[in-house]
C-alpha positions in Angstrom: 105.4 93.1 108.0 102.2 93.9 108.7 100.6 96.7 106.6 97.3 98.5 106.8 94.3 99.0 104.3 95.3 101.9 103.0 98.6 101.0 102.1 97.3 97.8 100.5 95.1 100.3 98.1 97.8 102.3 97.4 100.2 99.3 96.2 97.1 97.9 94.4 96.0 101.1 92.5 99.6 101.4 91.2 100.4 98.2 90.3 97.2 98.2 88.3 98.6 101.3 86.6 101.6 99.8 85.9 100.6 96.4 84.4 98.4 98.5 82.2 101.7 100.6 80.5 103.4 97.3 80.6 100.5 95.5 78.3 100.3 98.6 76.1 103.9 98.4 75.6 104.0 94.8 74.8 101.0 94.9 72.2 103.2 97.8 70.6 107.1 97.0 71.0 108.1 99.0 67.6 105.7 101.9 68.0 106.6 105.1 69.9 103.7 104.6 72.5 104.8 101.1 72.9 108.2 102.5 73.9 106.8 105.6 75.6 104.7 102.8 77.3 107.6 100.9 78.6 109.1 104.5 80.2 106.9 105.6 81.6 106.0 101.8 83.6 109.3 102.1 84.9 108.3 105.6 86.1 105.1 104.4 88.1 107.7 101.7 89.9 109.5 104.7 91.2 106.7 106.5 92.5 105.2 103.5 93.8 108.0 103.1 95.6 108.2 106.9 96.6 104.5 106.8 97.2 104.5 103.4 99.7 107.8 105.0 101.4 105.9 108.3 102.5 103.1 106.6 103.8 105.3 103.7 105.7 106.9 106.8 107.3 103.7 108.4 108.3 101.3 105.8 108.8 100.8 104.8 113.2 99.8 101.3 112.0 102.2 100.7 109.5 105.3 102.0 111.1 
């Protein structure tokens, strides 16, 4: 499949955001944030997801 830049920065940004709840989470498993963390990771997967949908739908060169 063969994707354009934009959709590579999109994909990029949020799986940057998402490793970064994830390390949070894992420095604090027993601690609320840690937990809030781990939420709100799964979260950003869904709107990455929603996010690199839209733009597969919209985009000339990706679609």
């Amino acid at each position: 499949m063969k994707t354009c830049h934009r959709f590579t920065r999109i994909k990029s940004d949020h799986e940057r955001d998402i490793q970064g709840l994830l390390n949070h989470a894992a420095l604090h498993p027993n601690r609320v944030s840690g937990k809030v963390s781990a939420k709100q990771a799964i979260g950003a997967k869904y709107a990455m997801a929603r996010a690199l949908s839209r733009h597969f739908e919209r985009c000339r060169e990706c679609g």
